[in-house]
N, C-alpha and C positions, 0 to 999 in steps of 0.2 A: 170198840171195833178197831184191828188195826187199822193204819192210815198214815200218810203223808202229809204232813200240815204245815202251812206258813205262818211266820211269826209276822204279822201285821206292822209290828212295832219296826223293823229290822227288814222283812222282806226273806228275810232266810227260813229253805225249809228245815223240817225236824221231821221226827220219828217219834212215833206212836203207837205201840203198843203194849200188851200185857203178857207179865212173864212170870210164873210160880206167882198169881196171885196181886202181882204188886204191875204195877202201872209206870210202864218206862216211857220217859218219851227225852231223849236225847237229838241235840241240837246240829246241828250242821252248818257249813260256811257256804253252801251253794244257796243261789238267788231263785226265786220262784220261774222256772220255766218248763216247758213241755219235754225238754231232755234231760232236764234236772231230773223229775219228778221220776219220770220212767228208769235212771239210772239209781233213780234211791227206792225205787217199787222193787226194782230187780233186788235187792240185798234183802229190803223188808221179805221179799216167799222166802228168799233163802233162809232166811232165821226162824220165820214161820212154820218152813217144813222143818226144820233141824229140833225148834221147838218140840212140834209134833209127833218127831221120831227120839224126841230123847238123847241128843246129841250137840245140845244147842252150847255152847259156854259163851257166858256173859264176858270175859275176859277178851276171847278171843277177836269179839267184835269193839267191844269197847274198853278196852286197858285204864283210861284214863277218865273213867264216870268216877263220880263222888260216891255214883249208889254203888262201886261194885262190890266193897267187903258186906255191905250189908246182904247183898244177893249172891254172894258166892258161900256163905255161911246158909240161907236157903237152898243153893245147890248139893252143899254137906251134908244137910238136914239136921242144922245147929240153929236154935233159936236166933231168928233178928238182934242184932241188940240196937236198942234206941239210936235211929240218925238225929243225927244233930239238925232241928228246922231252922230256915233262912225262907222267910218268904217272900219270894221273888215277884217285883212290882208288878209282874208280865202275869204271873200262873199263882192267883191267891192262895192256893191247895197246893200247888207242888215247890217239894222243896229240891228241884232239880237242880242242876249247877248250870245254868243258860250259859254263863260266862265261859265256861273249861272247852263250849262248843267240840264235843267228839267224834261227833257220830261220822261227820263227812269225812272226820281222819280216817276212822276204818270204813267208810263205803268204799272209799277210793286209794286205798294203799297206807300200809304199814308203818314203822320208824322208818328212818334213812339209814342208819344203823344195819335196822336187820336186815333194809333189802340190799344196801348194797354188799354184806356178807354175804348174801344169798348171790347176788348178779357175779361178784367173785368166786364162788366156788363152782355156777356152773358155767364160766369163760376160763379159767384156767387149763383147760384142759386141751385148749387150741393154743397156747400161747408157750413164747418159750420160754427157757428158766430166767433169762434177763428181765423179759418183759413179766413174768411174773410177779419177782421180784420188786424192780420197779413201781408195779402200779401197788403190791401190798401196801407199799411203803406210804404212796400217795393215801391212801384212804386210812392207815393209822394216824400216818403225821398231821395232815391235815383235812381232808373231808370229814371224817369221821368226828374228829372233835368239832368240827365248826356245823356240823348238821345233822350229827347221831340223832340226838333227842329228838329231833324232830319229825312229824310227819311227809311223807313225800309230796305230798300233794300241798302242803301248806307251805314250800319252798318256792317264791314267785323272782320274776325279774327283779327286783332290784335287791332281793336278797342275794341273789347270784354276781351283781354288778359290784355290790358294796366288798363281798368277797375277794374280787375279783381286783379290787382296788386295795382292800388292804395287802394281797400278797404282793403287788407292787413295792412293797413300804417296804418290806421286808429286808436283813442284808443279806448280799449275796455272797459267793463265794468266792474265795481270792480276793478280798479286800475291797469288793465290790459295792458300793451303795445300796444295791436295791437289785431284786431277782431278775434275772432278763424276762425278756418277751418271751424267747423260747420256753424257757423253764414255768411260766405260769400259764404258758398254754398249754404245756404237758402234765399240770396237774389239773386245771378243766377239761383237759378232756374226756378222763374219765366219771367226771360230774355229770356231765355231758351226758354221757352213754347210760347213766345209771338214772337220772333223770327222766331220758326221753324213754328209757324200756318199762319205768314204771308206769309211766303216762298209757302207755300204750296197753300194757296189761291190767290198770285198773281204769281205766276209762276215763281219765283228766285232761283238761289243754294242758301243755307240757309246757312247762317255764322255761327252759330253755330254747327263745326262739328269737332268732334275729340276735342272736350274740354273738359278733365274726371276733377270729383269734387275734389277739394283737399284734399289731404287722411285728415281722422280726426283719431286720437288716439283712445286706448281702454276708453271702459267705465270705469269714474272713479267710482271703485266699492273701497267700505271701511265699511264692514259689521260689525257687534258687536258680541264681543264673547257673549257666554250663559252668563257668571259672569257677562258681562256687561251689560247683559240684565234684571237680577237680580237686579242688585242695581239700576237700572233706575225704574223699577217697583215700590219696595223698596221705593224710595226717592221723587219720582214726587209727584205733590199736589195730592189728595184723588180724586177731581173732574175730575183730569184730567187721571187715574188709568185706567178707563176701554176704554178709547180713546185709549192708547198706546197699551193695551194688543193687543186689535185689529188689531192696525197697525201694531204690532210686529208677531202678529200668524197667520194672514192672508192673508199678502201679497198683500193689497191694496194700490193701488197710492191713492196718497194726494185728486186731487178732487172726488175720487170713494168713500172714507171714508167719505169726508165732506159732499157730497150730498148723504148718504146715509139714507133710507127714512125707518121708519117702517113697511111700508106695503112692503116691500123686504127681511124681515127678519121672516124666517117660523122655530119656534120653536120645531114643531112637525117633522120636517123635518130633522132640524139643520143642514139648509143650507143658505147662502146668497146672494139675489139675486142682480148680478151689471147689476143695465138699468138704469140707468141715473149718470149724474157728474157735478159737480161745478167745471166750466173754467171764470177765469174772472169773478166771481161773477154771472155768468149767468148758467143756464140749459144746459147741453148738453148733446145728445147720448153720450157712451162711445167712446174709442178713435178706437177702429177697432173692425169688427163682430167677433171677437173672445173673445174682453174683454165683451160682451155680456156674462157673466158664472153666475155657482151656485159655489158655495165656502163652502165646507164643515165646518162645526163647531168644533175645539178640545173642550174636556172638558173645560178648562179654558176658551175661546171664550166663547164657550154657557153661563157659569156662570155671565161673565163681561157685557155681554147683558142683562140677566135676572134682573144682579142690574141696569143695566143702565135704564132700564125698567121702574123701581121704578123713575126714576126723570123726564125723557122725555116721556113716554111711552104714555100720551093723546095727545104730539103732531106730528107732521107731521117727524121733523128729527130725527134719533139717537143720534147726535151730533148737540146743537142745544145752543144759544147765550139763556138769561133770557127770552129776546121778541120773542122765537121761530124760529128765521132764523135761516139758515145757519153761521157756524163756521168759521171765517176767519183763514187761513191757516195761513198770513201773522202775523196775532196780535199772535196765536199762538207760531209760531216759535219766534217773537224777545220777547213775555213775560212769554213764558214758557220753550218753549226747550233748546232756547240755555244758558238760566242760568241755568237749570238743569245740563249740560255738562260741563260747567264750574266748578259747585258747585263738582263733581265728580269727577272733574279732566280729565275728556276724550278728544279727539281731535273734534273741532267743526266740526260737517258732518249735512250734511240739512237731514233734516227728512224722504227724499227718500228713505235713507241708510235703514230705517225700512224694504222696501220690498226689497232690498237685502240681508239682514237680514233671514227673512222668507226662503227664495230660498238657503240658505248656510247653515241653519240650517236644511231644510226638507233634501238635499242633503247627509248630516252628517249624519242622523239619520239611512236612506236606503232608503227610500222612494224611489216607482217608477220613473223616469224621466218626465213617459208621465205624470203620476195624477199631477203632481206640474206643468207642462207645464201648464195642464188644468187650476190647479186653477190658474195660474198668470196670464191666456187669452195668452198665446203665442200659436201659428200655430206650432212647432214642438220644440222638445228638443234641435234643434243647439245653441241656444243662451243660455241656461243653462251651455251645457258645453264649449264654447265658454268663459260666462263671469264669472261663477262662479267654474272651476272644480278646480282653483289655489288652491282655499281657502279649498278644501276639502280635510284631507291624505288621501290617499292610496284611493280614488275615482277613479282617471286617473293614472294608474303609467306609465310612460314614463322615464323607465330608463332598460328597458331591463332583468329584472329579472322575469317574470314571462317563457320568452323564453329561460332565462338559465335552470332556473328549468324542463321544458318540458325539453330540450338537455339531462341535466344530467338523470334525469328519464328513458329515451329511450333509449339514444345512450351506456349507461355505459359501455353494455355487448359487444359492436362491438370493433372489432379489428381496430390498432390505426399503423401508421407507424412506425418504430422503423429507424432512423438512424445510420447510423454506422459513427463512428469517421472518419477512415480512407476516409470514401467516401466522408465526412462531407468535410475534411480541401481540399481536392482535388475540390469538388464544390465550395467551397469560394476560392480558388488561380483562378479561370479561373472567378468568377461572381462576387469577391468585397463584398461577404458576412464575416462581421463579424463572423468567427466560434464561440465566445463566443457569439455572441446573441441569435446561434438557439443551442439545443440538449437537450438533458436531462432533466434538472431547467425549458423549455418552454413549456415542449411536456405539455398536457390534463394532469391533476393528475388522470384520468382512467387511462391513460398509465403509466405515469408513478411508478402507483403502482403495475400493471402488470406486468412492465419490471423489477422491483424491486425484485420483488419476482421471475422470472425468473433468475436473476444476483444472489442472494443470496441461491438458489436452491444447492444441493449436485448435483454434477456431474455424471450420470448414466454411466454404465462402457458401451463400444459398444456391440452394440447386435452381436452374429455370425453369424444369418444367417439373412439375411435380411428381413423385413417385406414387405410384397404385398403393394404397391403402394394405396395410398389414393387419391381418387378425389376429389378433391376442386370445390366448385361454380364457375361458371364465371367469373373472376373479370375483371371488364372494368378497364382501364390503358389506360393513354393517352400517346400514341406511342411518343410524342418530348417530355415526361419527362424523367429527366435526373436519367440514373439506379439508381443511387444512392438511388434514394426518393421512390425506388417500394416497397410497403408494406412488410413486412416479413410475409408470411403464417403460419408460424410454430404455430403462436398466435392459429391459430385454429384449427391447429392440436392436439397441448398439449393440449387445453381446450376440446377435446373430445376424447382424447386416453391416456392420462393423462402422456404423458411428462412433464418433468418439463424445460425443456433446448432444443432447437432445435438441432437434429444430425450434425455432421461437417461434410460438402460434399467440394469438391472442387466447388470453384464460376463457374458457366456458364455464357455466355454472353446471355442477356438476347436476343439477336438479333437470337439465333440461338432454338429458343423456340417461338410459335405460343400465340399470346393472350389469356390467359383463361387457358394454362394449363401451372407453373410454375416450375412442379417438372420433 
């Protein structure tokens, strides 16, 4: 009778039943439990009815049984020919392959191989030809060989970590030791994706969990000062003059500039419109619906266009080779740019740095945050000042002076504590305070120009008869501070009755006086 059974020995269940005669019972890697069971009952009807209707193949479910040629030659209707017997310590009669464990590979998803050819063919069709390209690349070069063979479901955490550590090891490019952070997160990620959708459509815990990407560093930003922007202007070939100005005032990536087209550039308007890009020598939408923008024109921009006008102006690009294509970035940078850099003496930086450039320079000047978002296509100011507020003075200050200035401003006129010596060296014999760290030389220079001018004041002779009691504000005072440290009121006394010196009363303990009224 078919059935679900456990292997006592192991705890794993298996599969059990009868097909053309012969007695299958195939192994699996899942543990004996209530949702095991029910996830491997669901495949058993499935094969039962396929059985039933004469549609069943023993292939399809299990590729990798020992018994399949001997039962796909019963599916032919070609004689058995003698299996080879191994009898297995667990099953005295069956000479099954316990060890090959297959069954749970096909309950629960395919090679890695075929699905992630499968997850590629139906995502391509959202994606553009870069990204296409790209990601084919990752699952020939490496996903695919490091986890074709294998089952999807049988790919766990630390096969993904150890992975994940040898591509580290790897060399990089440009002379590099080892692949960045960036680059090995961008080939997990589509592990990632291929991973969790198999989980999800064959019904497995997905191995990919709790794997955060490997921090990658700041952007390497290395913008050019104004002067250095000048004698790049200055010195570059005649031809190549109105190219840079552009790249340098407008703050377009390399393939927005190279594929940009005449009829995007509105004179009247003196704006510039980014809808399309050179990736790969090919056409592409821009890189996200935000780099979809108009780009306002400076003086100088509008000017550089109007001459560049005069040379390419009947044909299709701005920036455009003799035969009218597109501009290769690459011939560019190694026959123009970077001997120009050298020829100047400046640090070799790729051409990017131009729209870092732009963005540190508009930042410098005042310009709003959001219009320069706008024009650079970014979704909000955070990366603005994220990557570039370093490079701006007095943009971000982050050093606490703007809230000294408020302090000093406000607080100047309020009364400041005044300690007394005597209390002072009595608080430091019981608390371990240096008396030379606190008094006088520490206090606020409000106070202590106060107290000064109090201390140097001529001493007023006693009054005879005594003056009517003055009410003072409430002052809040925290009851377990030590007398010592209670404010001296007389500060605002003299400052509205015009003593110069507080009167000499004999000390009260402050215990024997109610909060809020001191005299």
């Amino acid at each position: 009778m078919p059935n679900i059974r456990v292997r006592k020995e192991t705890g794993l269940l298996y599969f059990d039943f009868q097909y053309l005669k012969v007695r299958c019972r195939e192994q699996s890697l899942l543990e004996d439990s209530k949702p095991n069971r029910k996830k491997m009952q669901k495949v058993l009807d499935e094969i039962l009815g396929k059985i039933k209707s004469h549609t069943f193949s023993y292939r399809d479910y299990f590729p990798r049984s020992k018994q399949l040629l001997a039962i796909e030659l019963l599916e032919n209707g070609s004689p058995p020919e003698p299996m080879p017997v191994r009898i297995d310590p667990y099953f005295k009669t069956q000479p099954a392959p316990i060890s090959v464990l297959p069954a749970q590979v096909q309950a629960n998803g395919p090679l890695f191989a075929d699905f992630a050819n499968q997850w590629y063919s139906e995502m391509e069709v959202g994606w553009k030809r870069s990204h296409r390209t790209t990601t084919r690349g990752v699952l020939d070069n490496s996903l695919i060989p490091q986890f074709g063979p294998r089952p999807v479901n049988e790919i766990k955490k630390c096969d993904i970590l150890a992975f994940r550590s040898s591509l580290a090891k790897l060399p990089g490019i440009k002379n590099k030791e080892s692949l960045s952070a960036s680059r090995v997160n961008h080939i997990m990620t589509p592990l990632r994706m291929i991973l969790t959708e198999a989980a999800d459509r064959y019904e497995f815990a997905p191995a990919f969990i709790n794997i955060k990407p490997l921090r990658v560093g700041k952007t390497d930003v290395q913008p050019f000062t104004m002067q250095e922007v000048q004698d790049i202007l200055r010195t570059v070939r005649a031809d190549f003059r109105n190219y840079y100005i552009v790249r340098f005032f407008t703050g377009t990536r390399t393939g927005e500039i190279d594929g940009l087209k005449w009829q995007y550039v509105d004179f009247e308007r003196r704006t510039i419109s980014i809808k399309e890009t050179i990736v790969n020598d090919y056409e592409e939408t821009p890189k996200t619906g935000e780099s979809e923008r108009d780009i306002q024109m400076s003086q100088m921009v509008f000017d550089a266009l109007l001459a560049q006008h005069k040379v390419t102006g009947q044909g299709v690009y701005v920036f455009a080779t003799s035969a009218g294509t597109p501009i290769s970035h690459r011939n560019i940078s190694k026959r123009v740019w970077y001997p120009l850099l050298r020829l100047l003496g400046l640090k070799k930086r790729v051409p990017y740095q131009t729209r870092h450039t732009y963005a540190t320079l508009m930042l410098a000047s005042g310009e709003a945050p959001e219009w320069i978002a706008r024009q650079m296509g970014h979704t909000t100011t955070e990366m603005l000042f994220r990557v570039y507020s370093r490079f701006i003075p007095n943009l971000t200050r982050q050093d606490g002076s703007a809230f000294e200035r408020l302090m000093a401003a406000q607080m100047q006129d309020q009364p400041h504590p005044i300690i007394d010596p005597q209390s002072l060296n009595e608080v430091s014999a019981h608390s371990g305070i240096n008396p030379n760290s606190i008094g006088m030389n520490h206090l606020p220079k409000t106070q202590s120009r106060v107290t000064e001018k109090i201390d140097q004041a001529p001493e007023l002779p006693e009054p005879e008869t005594p003056k009517p009691p003055v009410t003072l504000p409430n002052t809040q005072i925290n009851s377990s501070a030590n007398a010592a440290l209670i404010a001296n009121p007389w500060l605002e006394i003299a400052k509205h009755s015009g003593l110069s010196v507080p009167p000499k009363a004999d000390p009260i303990p402050p215990s024997d006086h109610p909060v809020g009224d001191l005299l």
